[in-house]
VOGU-3710 file (C-alpha; in Angstrom, 3 decimals, decimal comma):
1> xxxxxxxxxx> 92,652/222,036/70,628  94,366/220,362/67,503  97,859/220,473/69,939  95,812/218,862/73,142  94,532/216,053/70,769  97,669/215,447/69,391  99,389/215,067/73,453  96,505/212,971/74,634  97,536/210,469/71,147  101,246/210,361/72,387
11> xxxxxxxxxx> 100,199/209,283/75,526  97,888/206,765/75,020  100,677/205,272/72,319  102,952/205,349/75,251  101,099/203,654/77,420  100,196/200,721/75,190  103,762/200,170/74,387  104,457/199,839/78,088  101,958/197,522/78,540  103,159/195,448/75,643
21> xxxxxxxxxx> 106,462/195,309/77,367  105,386/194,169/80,505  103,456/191,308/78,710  106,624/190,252/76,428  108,643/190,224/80,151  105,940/188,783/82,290  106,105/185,733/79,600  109,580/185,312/79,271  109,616/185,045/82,980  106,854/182,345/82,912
31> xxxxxxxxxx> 108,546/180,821/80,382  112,302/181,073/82,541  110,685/179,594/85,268  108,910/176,533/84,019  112,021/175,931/82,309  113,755/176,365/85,958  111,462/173,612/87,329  111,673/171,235/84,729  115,600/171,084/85,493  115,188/170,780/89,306
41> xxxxxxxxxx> 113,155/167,614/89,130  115,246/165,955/86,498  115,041/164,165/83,658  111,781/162,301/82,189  112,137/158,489/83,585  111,675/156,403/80,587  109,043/153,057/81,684  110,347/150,365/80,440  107,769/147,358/80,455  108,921/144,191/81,458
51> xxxxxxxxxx> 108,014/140,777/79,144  105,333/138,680/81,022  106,693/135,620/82,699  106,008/132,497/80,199  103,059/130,231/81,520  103,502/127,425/83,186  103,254/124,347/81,147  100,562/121,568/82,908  99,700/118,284/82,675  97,133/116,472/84,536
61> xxxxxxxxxx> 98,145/113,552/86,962  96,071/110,823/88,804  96,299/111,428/92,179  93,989/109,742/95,230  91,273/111,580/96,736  91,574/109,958/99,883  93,736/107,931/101,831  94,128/104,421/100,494  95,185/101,759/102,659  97,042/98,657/101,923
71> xxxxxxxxxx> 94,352/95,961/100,775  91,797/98,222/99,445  90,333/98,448/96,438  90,945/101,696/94,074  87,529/101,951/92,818  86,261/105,738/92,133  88,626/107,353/94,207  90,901/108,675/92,356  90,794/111,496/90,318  93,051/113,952/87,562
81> xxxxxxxxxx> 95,024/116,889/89,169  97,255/119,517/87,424  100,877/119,121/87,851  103,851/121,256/86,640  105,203/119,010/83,534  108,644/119,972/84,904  107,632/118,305/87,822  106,574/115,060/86,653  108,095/111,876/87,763  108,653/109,182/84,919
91> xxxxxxxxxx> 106,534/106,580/87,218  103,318/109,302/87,419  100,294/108,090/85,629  99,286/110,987/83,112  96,623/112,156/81,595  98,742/112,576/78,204  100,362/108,752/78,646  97,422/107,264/79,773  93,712/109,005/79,315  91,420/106,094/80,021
101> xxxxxxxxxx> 93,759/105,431/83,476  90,594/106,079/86,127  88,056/103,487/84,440  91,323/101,302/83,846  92,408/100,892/87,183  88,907/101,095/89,021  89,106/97,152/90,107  92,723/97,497/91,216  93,827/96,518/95,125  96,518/98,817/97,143
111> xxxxxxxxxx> 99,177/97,333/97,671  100,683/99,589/99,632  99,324/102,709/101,381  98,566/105,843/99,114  98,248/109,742/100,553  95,353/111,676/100,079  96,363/113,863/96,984  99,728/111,656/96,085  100,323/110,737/92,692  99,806/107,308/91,633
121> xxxxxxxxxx> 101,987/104,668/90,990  101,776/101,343/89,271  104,198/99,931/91,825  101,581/100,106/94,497  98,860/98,707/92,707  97,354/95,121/91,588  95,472/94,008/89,113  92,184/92,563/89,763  93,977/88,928/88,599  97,153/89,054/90,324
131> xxxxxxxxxx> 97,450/87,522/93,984  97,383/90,548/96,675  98,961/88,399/99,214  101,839/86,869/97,203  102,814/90,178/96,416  102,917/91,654/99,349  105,032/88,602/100,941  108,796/89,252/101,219  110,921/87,011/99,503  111,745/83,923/101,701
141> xxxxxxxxxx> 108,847/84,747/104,147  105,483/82,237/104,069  102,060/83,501/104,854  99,962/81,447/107,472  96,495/81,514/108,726  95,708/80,914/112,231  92,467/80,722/113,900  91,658/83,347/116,506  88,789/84,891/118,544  88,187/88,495/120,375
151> xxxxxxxxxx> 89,709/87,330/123,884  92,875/86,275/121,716  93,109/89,145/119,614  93,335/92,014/122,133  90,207/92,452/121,169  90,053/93,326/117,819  92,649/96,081/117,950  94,975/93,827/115,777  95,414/95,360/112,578  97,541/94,642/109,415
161> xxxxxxxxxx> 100,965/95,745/109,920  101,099/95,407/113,630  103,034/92,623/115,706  102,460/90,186/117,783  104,101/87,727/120,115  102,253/84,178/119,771  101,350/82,878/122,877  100,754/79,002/123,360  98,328/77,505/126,139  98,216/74,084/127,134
171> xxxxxxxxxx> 96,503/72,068/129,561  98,775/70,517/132,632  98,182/66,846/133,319  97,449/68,251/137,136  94,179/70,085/135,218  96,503/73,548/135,284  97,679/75,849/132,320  100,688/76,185/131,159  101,651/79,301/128,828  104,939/79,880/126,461
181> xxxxxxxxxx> 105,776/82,241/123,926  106,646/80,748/121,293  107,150/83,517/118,796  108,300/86,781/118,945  107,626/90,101/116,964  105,831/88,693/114,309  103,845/91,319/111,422  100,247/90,928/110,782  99,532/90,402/107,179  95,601/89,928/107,244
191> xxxxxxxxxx> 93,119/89,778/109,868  89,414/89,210/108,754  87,359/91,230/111,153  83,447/91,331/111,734  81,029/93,617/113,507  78,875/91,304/115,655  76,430/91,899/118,252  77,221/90,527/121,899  75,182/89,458/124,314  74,280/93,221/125,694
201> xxxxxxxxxx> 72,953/94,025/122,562  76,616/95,799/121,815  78,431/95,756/118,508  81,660/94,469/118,742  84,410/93,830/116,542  85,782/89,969/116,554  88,335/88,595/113,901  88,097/85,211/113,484  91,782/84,294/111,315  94,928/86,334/111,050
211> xxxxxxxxxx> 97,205/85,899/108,656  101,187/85,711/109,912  104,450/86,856/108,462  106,857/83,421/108,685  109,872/82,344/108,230  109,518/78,581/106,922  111,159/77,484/110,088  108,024/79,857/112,017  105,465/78,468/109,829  106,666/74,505/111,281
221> xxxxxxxxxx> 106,689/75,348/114,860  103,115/77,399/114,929  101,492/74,412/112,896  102,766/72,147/115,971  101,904/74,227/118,125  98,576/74,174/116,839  98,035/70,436/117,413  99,335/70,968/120,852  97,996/73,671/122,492  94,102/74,196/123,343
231> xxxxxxxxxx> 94,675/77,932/121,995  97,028/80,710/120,821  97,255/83,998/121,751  98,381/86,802/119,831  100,131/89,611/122,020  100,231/93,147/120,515  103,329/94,546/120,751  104,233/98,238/120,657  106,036/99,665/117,976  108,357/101,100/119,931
241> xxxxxxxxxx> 108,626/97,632/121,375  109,335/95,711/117,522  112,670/93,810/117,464  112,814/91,878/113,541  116,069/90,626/115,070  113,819/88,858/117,664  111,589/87,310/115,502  114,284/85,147/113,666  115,094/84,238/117,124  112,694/82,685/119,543
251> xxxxxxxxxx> 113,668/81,595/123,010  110,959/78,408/122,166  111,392/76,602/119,319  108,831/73,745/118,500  110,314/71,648/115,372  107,633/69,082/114,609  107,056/65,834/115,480  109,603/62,639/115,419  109,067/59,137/115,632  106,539/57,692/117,684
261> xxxxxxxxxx> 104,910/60,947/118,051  107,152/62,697/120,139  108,329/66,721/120,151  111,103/68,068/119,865  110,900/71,687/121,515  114,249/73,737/121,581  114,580/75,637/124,895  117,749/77,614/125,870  119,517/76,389/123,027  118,652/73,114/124,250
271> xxxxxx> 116,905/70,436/122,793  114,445/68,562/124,697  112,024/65,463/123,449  109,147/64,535/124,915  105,699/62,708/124,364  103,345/65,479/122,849
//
């Protein structure tokens, strides 16, 4: 019995030292293999975080909120936008430069046609005390005013900035009409237009003066013309159709009167008197 005991000991020994070894080799290949795998799919990538781009310094700039045109008056519509500082034109009104620019400029006139959303410049403004028309004038040009109505002023679609050919009428001895053009692509400075109500009950728009771009030469033969003719006509031109070479060179010239009250009107190059 003592030998049997002994046998059964040896075995059981032997059997836990085999499973022992299967362990130690079952983890050593656990161990080969993740090793194994690790090496096939390379080396750790390192993540290398880039620095944040630096923030773009702003400023604020007066900009209109709507499209002023030449004439009006600035009032409340304008307003601060932000605008890259590396971005900035010397000639932008800033926030920085100029904070109380919005109240500031509130009574100022256009003088010439701001974007909706474009920056502001002093160079298209006026004060409220300076002259809007002087400064709009070119140099050597004269403005003049010249009485119209809505059957002269193809009816009321003569705006500032268009042109015009003036168009004299006179009365024939023989009771006829008699029409010349005396002046040729000529710009529209002002026109003072009013919403009236016509005899259908219709609103209409009538302008009753425009003001004309002149040479001082142009401003002498329209106030001659004046005194002649029974009416002038203004003649919207296209602008496909607007010739500032032709303007400086009407075919009819009136140059004013000369003794005795005649006229001298230029015609062809040629200069003709008569009795006015």
């Amino acid at each position: 019995m003592a030998a049997r005991s002994v046998q059964r000991s040896g075995v059981l020994m032997s059997m836990r030292f085999v499973i022992m070894a299967v362990a130690v080799l079952a983890a050593g290949a656990a161990g080969f293999l993740a090793m194994n795998m690790m090496g096939a799919s390379g080396p750790t990538e390192t993540v290398v975080v880039a620095p944040s781009a630096p923030a773009i310094e702003l400023d604020e700039v007066l900009v209109a909120t709507e499209t002023l045109t030449t004439g009006a008056r600035v009032e409340n519509r304008i307003r601060w936008q932000d605008w890259p500082t590396g971005a900035l034109s010397p000639d932008f009104i800033t926030r920085s430069s100029r904070p109380d620019a919005i109240s500031e400029l509130s009574d100022s006139v256009v003088r010439a046609t701001i974007s909706q959303g474009e920056p502001i410049r002093p160079i298209k403004l006026l004060g409220a005390d300076q002259s809007f028309m002087s400064s709009i004038l070119p140099a050597g040009k004269r403005a003049v005013a010249t009485e119209i109505a809505a059957d002269t002023s193809a009816g009321g679609f003569i705006l500032p900035d268009d042109y015009v050919d003036v168009i004299m009428v006179s009365r024939e001895n023989d009771g006829g009409f008699r029409t010349e053009t005396i002046l040729n692509s000529i710009r529209i400075l002002a026109i003072d237009q009013t919403i009236r109500e016509d005899e259908e009950g219709r609103l209409v728009q009538v302008g009753q003066t425009a003001t004309l771009e002149l040479t001082p030469q142009q401003a002498e033969i329209i106030t001659v013309a004046r005194q002649m003719a029974d009416r002038l006509t203004l003649a919207l031109r296209s602008v496909k159709d607007v010739s500032p070479a032709e303007a400086e060179n009407a075919a009819d010239h009136l140059i004013g009167a000369g003794p005795g009250g005649t006229i001298t009107v230029i015609k062809g190059g040629q200069r003709v008197t008569s009795a006015p």
